[in-house]
N, C-alpha and C positions, 0 to 999 in steps of 0.2 A: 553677651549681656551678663551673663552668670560672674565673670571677670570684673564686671566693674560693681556688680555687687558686691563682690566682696569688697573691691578695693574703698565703696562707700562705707561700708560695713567697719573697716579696717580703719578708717577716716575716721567716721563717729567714735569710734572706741577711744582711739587713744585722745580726743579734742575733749569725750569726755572726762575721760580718768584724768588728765592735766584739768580740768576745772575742780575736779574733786579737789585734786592736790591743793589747787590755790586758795580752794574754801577752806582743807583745814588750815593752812598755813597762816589765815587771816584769821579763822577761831582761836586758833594755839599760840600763835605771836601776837596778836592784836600788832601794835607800833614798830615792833622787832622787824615784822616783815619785812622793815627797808634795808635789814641786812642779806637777804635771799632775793632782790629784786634781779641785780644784776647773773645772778646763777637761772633764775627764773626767765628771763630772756632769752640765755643762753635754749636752755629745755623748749623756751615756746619755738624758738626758730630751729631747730633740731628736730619738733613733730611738723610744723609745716615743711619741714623740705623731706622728709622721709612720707610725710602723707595731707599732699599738695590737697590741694582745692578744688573742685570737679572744674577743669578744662586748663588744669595749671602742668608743668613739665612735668613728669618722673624722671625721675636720677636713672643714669644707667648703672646697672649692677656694680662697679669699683667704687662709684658714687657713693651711691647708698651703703655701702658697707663702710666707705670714710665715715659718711655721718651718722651712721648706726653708732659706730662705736666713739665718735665724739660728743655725741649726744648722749652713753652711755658714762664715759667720762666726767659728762657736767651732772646727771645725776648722781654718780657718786661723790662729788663734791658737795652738790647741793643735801644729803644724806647727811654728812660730817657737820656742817653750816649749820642745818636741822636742828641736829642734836645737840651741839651747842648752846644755839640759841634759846631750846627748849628749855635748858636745864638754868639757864638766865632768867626765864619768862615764867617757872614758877619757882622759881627762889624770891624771884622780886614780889610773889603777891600774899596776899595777906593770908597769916598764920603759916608762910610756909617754915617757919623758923619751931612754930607750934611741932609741925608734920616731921621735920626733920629730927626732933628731941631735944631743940635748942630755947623752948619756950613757955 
């Protein structure tokens, strides 16, 4: 019993922290978001198969370490995309030419 708490425990966490993610992604990029969709896919199905569903498989240990670290993979990609896109999304808003020294 203690084992599958945590493995719910271990569930919740990371289903939450990927919502946080997507909420700021949607505060901070508003429209931009649809450049991080397909990275963001990649991430969601990366925590579903390292932390299934209550009555769903577990990956056997080589498994899960392929997609530990391919899921590690797509967030540092999605990290780069981020940044990018960040740096797009307040250049485009207003006064940012102000903020910069250009205005």
């Amino acid at each position: 019993m203690r084992a599958e708490a945590q493995r719910i425990m271990e569930l919740q966490g990371a289903r939450t922290q990927l919502g946080r993610l997507e909420q700021a992604i949607q505060s901070e990029l508003g429209s931009l978001r649809a450049g991080v969709e397909p990275l963001l896919d990649e991430v969601r199905a990366g925590v579903a198969a390292l932390f299934p569903e209550a009555g769903g498989t577990r990956l056997a240990p080589k498994e899960y370490e392929a997609q530990h670290e391919k899921l590690l993979q797509s967030l540092d990609g999605l990290e780069d995309v981020l940044e990018a896109l960040q740096l797009a999304a307040r250049s485009s808003r207003p006064g940012a030419s102000a903020a910069r020294g250009g205005g």
